[in-house]
N, C-alpha and C positions, 0 to 999 in steps of 0.2 A: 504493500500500500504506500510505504514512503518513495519508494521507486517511481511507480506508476502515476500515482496521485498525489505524493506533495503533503500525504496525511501520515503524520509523526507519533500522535498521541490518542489518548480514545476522546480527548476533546474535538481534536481538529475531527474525528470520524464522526461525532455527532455533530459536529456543524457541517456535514459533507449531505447536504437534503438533496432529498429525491428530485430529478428535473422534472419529471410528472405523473402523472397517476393513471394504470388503465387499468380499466374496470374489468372482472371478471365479466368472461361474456362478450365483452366489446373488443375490436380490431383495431389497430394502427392503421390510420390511412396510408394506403402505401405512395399515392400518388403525391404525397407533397415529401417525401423522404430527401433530404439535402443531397446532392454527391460528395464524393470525396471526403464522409465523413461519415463515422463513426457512430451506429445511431443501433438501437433496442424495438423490435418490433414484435409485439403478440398478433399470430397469426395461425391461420389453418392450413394444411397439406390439399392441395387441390388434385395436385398426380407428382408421381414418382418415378422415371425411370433409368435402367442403369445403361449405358451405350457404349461401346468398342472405340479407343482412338482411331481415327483413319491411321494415323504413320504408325505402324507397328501395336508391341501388346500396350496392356494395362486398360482401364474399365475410369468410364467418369460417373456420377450420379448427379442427375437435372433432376429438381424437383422444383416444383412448383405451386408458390403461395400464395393466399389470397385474402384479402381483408372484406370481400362479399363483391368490392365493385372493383377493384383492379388487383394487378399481378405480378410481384415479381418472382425472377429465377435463383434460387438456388444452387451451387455447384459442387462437388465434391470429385476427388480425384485422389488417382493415387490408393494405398493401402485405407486410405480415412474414408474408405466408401463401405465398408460393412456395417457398421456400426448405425449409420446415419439409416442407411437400406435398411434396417431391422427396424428403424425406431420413427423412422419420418412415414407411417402409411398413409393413406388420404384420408381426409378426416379428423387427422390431429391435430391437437390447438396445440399449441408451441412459442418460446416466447425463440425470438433470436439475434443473433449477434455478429457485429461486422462491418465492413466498410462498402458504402453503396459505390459500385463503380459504372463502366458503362460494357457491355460487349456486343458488336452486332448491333449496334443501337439499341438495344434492350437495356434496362436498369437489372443489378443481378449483386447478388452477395457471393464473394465465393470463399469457400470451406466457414461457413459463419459457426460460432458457436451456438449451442441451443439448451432448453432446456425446458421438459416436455412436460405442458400443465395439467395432469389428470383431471379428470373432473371428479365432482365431489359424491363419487361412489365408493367411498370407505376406505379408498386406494390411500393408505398409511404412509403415501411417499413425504421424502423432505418439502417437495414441492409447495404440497396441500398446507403441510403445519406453516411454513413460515410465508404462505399467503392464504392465510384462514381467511382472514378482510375478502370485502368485493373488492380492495379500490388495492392495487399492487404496484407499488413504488418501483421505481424505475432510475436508476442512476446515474450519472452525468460515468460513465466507464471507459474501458481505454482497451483497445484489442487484447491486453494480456490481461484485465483484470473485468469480468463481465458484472451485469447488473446483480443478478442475483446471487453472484457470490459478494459482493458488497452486502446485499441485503442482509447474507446469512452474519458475515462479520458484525454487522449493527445492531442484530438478534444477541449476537454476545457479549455487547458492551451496551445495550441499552438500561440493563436495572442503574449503569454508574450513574442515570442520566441524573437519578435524584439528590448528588451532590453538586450540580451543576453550581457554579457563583452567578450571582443574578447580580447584572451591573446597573438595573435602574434603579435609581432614586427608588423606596418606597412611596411617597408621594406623589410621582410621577406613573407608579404600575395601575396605584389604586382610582388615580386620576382621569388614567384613558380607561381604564377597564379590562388591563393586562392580563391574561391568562400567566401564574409562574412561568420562570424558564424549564423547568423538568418535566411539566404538563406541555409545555410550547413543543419540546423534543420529543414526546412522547408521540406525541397528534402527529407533527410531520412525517414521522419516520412510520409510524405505524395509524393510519387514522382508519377510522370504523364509518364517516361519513366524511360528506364533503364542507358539510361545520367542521370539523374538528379540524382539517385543511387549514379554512380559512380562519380559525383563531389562533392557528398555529403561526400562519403566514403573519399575519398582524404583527404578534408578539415579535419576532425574529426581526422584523423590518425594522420597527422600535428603534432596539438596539442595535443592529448595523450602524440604522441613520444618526441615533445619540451618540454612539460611541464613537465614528467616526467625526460627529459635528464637534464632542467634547475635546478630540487631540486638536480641530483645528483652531477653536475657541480657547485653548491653552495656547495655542502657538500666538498667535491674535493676541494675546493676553503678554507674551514675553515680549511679541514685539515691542509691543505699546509701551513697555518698561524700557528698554534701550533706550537712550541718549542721542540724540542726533545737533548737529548747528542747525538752528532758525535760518533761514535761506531769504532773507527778507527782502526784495527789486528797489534799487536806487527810484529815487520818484522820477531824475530823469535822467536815465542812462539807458541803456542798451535796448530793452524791451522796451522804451517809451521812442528812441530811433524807431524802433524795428516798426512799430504798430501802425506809425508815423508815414511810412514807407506800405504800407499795405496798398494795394489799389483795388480793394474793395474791403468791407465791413464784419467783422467777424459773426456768425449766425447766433441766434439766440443762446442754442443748444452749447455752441463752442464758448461762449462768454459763460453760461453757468461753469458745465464742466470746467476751466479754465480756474472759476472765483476757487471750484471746491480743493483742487490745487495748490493753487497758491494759498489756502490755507494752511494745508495740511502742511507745505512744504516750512510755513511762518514758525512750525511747531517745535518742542523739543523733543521730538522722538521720532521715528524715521517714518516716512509717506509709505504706505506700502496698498497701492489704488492700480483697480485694472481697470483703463479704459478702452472701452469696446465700445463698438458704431459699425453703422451699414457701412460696405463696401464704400467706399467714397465720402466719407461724413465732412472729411477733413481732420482724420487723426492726428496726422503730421503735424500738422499746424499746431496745433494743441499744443501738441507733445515739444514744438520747437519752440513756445513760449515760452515754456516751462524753464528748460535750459538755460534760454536766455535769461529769466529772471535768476539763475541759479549763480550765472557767470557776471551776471550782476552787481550779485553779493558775495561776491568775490572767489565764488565754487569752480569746478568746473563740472562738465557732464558730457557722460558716454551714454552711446548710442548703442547696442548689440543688437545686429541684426542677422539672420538663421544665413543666409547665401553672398557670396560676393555680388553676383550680381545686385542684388540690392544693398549693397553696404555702399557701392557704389552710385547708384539710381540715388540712395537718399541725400549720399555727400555732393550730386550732384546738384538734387534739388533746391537743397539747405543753402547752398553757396549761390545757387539764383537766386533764393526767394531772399537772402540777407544783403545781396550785391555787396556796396564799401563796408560793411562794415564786419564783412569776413575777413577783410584783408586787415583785418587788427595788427600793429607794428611792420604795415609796410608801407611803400610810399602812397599816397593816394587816398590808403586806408581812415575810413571817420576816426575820429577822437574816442568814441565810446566800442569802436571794432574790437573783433576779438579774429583768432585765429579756428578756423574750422580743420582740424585734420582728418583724413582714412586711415583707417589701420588693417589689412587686410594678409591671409597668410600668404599670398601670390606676392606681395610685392618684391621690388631690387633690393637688396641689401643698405643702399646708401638712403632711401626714400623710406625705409624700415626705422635706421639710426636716427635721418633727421627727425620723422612722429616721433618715436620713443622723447629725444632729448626735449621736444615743444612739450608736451605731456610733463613731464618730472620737475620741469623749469614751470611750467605754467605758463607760460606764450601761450598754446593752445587752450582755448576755454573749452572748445565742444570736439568730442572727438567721436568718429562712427567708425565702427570698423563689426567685424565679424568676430568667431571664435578666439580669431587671435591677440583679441583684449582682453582675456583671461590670465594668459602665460605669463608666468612670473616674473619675467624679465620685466613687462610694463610696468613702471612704475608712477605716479598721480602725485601731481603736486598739493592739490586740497578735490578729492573728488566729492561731489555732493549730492548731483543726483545720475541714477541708472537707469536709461528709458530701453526697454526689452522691446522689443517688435517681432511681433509673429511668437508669444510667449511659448505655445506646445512644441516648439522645435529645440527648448534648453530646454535643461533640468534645474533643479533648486539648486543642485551643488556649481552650476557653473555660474547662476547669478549668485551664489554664498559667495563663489571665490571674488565674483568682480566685486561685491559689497567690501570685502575684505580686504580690498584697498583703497578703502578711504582712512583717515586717522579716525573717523566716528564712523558709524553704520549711513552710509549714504539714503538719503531719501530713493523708494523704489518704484516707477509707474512701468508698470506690466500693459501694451496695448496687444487686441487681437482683430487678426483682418476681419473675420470673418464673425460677425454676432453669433452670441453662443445663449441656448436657452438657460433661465433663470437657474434652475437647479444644477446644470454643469455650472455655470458661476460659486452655487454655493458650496459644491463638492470637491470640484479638479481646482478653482480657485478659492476656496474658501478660507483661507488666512487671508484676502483681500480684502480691502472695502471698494464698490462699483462704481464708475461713475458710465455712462452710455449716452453714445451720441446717438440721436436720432432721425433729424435731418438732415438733409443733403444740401451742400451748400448753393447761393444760386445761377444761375447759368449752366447748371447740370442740365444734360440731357436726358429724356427717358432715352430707356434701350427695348426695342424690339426682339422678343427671341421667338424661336420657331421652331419645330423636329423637321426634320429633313428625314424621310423613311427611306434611305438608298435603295432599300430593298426590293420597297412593295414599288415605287413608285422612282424607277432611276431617272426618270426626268426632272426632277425635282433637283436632285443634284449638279444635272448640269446647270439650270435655273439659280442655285447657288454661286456657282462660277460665276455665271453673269452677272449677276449683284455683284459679288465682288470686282468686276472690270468695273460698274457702273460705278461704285463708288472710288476708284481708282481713278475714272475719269472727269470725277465733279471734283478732283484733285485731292480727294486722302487716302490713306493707307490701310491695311486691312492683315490682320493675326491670322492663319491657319496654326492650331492646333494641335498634335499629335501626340499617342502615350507612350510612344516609344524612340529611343535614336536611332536604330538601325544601322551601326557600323559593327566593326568586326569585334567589338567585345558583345555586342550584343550576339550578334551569330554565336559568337562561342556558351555565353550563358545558355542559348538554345539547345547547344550542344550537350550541353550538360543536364540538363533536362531530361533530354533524349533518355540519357542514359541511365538519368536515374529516373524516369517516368515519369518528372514530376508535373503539375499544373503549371500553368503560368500564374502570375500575380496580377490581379487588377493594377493599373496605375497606381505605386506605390504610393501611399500620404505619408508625408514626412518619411520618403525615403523605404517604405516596407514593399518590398514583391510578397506577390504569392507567393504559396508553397512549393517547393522546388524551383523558385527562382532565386538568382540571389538580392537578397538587400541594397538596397544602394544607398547611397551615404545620404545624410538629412542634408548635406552643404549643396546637394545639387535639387534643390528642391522639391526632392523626394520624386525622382524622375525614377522608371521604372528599368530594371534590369531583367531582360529574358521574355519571352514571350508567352500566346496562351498556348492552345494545343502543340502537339510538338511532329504529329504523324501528318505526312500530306497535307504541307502545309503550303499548299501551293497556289493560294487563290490571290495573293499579290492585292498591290495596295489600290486594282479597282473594284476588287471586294466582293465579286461575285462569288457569295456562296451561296450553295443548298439552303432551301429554305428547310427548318428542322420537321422531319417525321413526326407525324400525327402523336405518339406515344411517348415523342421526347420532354424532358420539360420544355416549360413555355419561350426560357429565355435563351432555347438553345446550349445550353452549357453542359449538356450531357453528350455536345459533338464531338468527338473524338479529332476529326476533322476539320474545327474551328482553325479558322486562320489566327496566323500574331498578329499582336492590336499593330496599325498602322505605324510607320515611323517615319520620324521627320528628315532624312536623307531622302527616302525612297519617294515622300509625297512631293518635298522639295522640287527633288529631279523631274516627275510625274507632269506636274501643274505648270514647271517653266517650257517644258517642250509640248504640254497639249495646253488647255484651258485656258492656264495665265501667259500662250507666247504675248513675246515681247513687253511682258513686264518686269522690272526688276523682281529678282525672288531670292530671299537671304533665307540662311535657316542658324535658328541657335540651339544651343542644347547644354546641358552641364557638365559634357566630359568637353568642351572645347579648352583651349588656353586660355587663361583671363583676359590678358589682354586684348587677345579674337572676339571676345565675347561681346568685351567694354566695345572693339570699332564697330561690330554689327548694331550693337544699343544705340553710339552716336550715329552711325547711317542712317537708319531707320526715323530716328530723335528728329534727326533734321532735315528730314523728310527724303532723303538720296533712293531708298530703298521704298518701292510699294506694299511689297508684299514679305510679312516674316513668318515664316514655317516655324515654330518652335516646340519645345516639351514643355511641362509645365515651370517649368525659369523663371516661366514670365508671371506665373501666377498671383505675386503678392506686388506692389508698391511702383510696377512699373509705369511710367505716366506719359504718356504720348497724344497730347490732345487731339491731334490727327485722326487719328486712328478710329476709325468708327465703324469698321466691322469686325465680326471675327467670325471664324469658321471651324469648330472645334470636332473634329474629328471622330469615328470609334468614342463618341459622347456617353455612350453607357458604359467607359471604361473608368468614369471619374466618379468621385463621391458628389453629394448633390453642394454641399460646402464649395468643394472645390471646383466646382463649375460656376456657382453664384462669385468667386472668387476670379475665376478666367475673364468671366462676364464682366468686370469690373474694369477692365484695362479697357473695354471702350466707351464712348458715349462721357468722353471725361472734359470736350470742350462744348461751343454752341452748336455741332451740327448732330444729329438724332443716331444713336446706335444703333448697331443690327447684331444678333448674335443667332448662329445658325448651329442648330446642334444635330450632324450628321449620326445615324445608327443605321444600322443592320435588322435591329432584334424587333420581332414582329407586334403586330398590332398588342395583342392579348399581354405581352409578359410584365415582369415586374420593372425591367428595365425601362421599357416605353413609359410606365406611369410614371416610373422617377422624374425622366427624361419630363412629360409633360407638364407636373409640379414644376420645375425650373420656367419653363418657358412661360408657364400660366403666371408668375409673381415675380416682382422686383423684390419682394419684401426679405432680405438675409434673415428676420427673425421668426415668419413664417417658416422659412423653408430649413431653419437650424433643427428645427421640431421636426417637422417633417423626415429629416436626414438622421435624425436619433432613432426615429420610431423604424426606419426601414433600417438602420443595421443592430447588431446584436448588442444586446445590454455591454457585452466585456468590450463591445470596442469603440463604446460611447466613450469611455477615456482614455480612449487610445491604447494598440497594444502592449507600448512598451511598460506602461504602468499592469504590470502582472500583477505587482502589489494591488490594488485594487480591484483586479479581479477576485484576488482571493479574500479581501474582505468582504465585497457583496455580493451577498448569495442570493439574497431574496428582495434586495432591493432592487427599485426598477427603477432608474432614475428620471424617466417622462413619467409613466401614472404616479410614481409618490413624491410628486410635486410638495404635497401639502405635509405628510409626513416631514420630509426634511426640512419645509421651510419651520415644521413648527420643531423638530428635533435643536434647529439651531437656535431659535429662541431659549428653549429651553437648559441648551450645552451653556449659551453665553450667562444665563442667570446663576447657573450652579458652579459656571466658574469665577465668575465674578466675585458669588459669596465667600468663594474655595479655591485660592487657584490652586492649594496641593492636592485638594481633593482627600484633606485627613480623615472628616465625615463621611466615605462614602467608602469603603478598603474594596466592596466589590466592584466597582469600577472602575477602580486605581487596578485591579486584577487586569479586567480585561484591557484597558487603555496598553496596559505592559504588554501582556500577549500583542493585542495588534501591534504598537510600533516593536517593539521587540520582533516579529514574524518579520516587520518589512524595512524595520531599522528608519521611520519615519520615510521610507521609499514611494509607498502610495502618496506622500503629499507630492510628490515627482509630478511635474509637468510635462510628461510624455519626455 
């Protein structure tokens, strides 16, 4: 069990709940069975038979199962067919176990485990006893360790359940109407109806949400004790230049959030505020006043941002939107200038020395750079504030390390591209306080988006083409899209694949492939390595595939035969010699050189280039007013974030955006409805919901917070909106009373367990 599942103690097994419940008598739908994963289904034997390989001896066994309305197959081979032959007749209910693959385009388990449910004719098996209940728990299991034998383990440690430590408040249990925690465990693991389920479920959620709100509300709590410098803006220095120099009026939204700031910043103990806003609110701006007040008062302030390319875009922007008085200590430079540096890991060694020594000396007041403002070597004359951009791409420990080079704990604003719903605010950020932009500043353009069905409908696609010439020739520019690079490290990831059978990855977020592809680095932001299917993959990047077989799933991804998502070489090449001749056509992507990158950025910037093929590079902070269409490719390759995020790079000056979201995948699947939520709403906090509720609870905060996977089990963090918001009220009152929490020792238990389990890891920001 510690092998398999990560469970150490018979605590960690009683907190390991059943993923769901089937009732005696009732089947598993087979038709919505995931692929490529790992799933428990109660079922009947429909037929059985055993067949001769064609090449030479040895015997397979097909059996065939059915949940009343559809069908899958069964395999067995080899010596492991007696056994199954004796036991699998038609007519048997059976529960079983195994990895849904595809063969023949059929869905099929092969050699699954099983375990055969008599029915309740006296039959004395193990079976019958340790599912007396209707309702038979079902486990979250792993190929080497099945459902029911979990169960039988939980059968042997459940009497422990009645020493369990119960970490709420009494006041708090009696308050909501808590069932204990040993009756809580008791019910999930074993329940007799589908009440006792759900006062189980309640109870459990509770505590997840308390005990996780209470570490964050402690944290909350030590921040707020830290010491920081008051950061107070000259009445006329820098930021009264700067505001001065505006050519237009800061929006409502941005003046609040702004006041709530420069409060916090007035303070003695360090800001620690996420501000999030629609794609375009005008974050930046915000965030670049903040600075300026900071350098003001005599601070300085860094900038981290997740990619070069954007560490770049913003030192770019910063040094337009401040003109003289960037050039702080040179000729020309205002009176109240300061010096803006890059610090990035690509740079020359002599343009390295000069940042470092501006930084240490304090010439520079604001500096933006990437990773490489961590490393020890930079060292900070007085730093004061840390403005994060794109926060899920660090962790706590790499903004720990940048805070820990100020002489006090530097003031912290954490901003995100992308609106995040209420409850990730208060769980993946909850050592924050919020502040959220919500309008858009004015002279924004709406953007128009649309599905583009290559499939059903391939005229539609040339028609896209044509828009884009069209807007090419009312003189702007126009983004194609794509989820892949298509050079030779990609082929070889393909390669590798191959060999080891594995899937591809969806466009990785923040740098994650699928299974069997590999990872790419979050600095390239989170562009995808390796492809989807890996056999006959030969339908090239005009995309004609097979429309999927009646019996496949809807979205097609049980085709064995799916093509690799599109790449940006290949479409590049594709679109300059057919659709877009005679246009310029640039492509970028994040394995290029930096410096290639940076000239394609300034081509493009200043309008040289029409048309930019890219991978998602471009996806955060890129601003090219120009730019007013975009053509996003294999669109059902992206999460719905990160499309609301792509979308964002046009429609950024007076002329109306277009965003065309190219797919394959047919009317009916899950894919298309994603795809049509985007296109139906501009709204990021609409569709932040939306993008939670269609992927899975654990990767609502991202995968690489494991830690947090393995603290909520039962928590759902879109339906228990209300639970967590009232968990946090409640963590923040009883730490307030207690920040040791001496009153409370069974909470102080479990708070140990968690961070002790993840070493304060789950508060990790991806």
């Amino acid at each position: 069990m510690a092998e398999h599942l990560g469970l150490h103690s018979v605590g960690d097994l009683l907190h390991h709940y059943p993923r769901r419940y089937a009732e005696r008598g009732e089947l598993t739908r087979l038709a919505d069975l995931p692929l490529d994963e790992h799933v428990t289904v109660v079922a009947q034997v429909a037929s059985a038979r055993l067949l001769p390989f064609r090449s030479g001896g040895g015997q397979r066994l097909e059996v065939t199962i059915t949940d009343g309305s559809g069908q899958l197959q069964l395999v067995f081979f080899g010596r492991g067919v007696h056994k199954p032959h004796k036991d699998l007749l038609p007519g048997t209910r059976a529960m079983f176990a195994g990895k849904v693959s595809v063969f023949n385009r059929k869905l099929q388990l092969a050699h699954p485990a099983y375990e055969l449910l008599r029915g309740g004719d006296g039959d004395a098996s193990e079976a019958v006893d340790s599912w007396a209940g209707a309702l038979i728990p079902i486990y979250p299991a792993t190929a080497k360790l099945e459902s029911w034998k979990i169960a039988k383990a939980v059968d042997a440690v459940l009497p422990a359940a009645q020493e369990a430590v119960d970490p709420l408040p009494p006041a708090l249990k009696e308050g909501r109407g808590l069932v204990p925690l040993p009756e809580a465990l008791l019910k999930v693991h074993r329940p007799g109806s589908k009440a006792d389920i759900a006062d189980a479920r309640a109870r459990l959620k509770w505590d997840e949400a308390f005990v996780l709100q209470v570490a964050l509300a402690r944290r909350r709590h030590a921040d707020s004790q830290l010491p920081a410098v008051p950061r107070r803006p000259l009445p006329d220095g820098l930021l009264t230049a700067f505001d001065a120099r505006l050519p237009f009026t800061l929006t409502e939204g941005q003046q609040r959030v702004s006041r709530e700031i420069f409060d916090d910043l007035a303070s003695e103990h360090p800001m620690h505020r996420l501000l999030q806003g629609e794609v375009g609110s005008g974050k930046t701006m915000v965030a670049l006043r903040a600075m300026l007040a900071v350098v003001d008062a005599g601070g300085q302030a860094a900038m981290l941002a997740p990619t070069e390319v954007l560490a770049q875009q913003h030192h770019r922007s910063i040094t337009e939107m401040m003109g003289e008085l960037a050039e702080g200590g040179m000729l020309g430079g205002a009176e109240h200038g300061t010096k803006v540096v890059l610090l990035t890991g690509s740079m020359g060694a002599a343009a390295r020395r000069h940042a470092l020594l501006d930084l240490a000396t304090g010439e520079a007041g604001i500096v933006i750079g990437t990773h490489a403002l961590i490393e020890d070597k930079v060292q900070f004359h007085d730093l004061g504030l840390v403005v994060v951009d794109e926060q899920h791409r660090f962790g706590v420990e790499q903004r720990d390390a940048l805070r820990g080079k100020g002489k006090q704990p530097p003031h912290l604003l954490v901003m995100t591209a992308t609106p995040i719903p209420r409850t990730v605010a208060m769980t993946v950020f909850g050592d924050l306080e919020t502040s959220v932009l919500d309008q858009l500043p004015a002279g924004r353009s709406p953007i128009a988006s649309h599905v583009v069905p290559a499939q059903d409908k391939p005229h539609f696609l040339q028609r896209a083409w044509e828009r884009v010439r069209e807007e090419v020739e009312a003189g702007h520019q126009a983004y194609v899209v794509c989820p892949r690079i298509g050079d030779s490290e990609d082929q070889a990831a393909q390669a590798d694949q191959a060999a080891s059978g594995g899937k591809g990855g969806k466009a990785g977020k923040g740098g994650k492939a699928g299974k069997g592809a590999k990872g790419g680095k979050a600095d390239d932001g989170g562009e995808e390595r390796g492809g989807a299917g890996v056999r006959g993959a030969g339908a090239g990047a005009s995309g004609k595939v097979a429309a999927p077989a009646p019996d496949e799933p809807p979205d097609g991804s049980a085709d064995p035969d799916k093509r690799p998502p599109l790449a940006v070489l290949d479409v590049a090449e594709q679109l300059a010699a057919g659709p877009l001749r005679s246009l310029s056509v640039e492509s970028l992507h994040g394995r290029m050189p930096p410096d290639e990158k940076d000239a394609v950025m300034r081509r493009f910037a200043a309008g040289e280039t029409d048309v930019l093929v890219a991978t998602t590079v471009i996806e955060v902070g890129v601003n090219v007013p120009n730019a007013t269409a975009m053509v996003i490719m294999d669109a059902d390759r992206f999460g719905v974030s990160q499309l609301h995020q792509l979308r964002g790079r046009v429609g950024r000056g007076s002329a109306p955006g277009l965003c065309l979201l190219v797919t394959e995948m047919p009317e009916a699947s899950d894919a298309r409805a994603r795809l049509n939520a985007v296109a139906a709403t501009l709204d990021g906090f609409e569709l932040s919901r939306i993008d939670l509720e269609q992927r899975r609870e654990g990767d609502v905060l991202g995968q690489a917070q494991s830690g947090v996977r393995s603290s909520l089990r039962v928590l759902a963090v879109i339906e228990d909106e209300e639970i967590i918001a009232e968990a946090r009220e409640e963590a923040s009152a009883v730490v307030a009373d207690d920040p040791e929490l001496t009153a409370l020792p069974g909470l102080r238990t479990a708070l140990e367990a968690l961070l002790d389990a993840e070493r304060e890891q789950y508060l990790e920001k991806g």
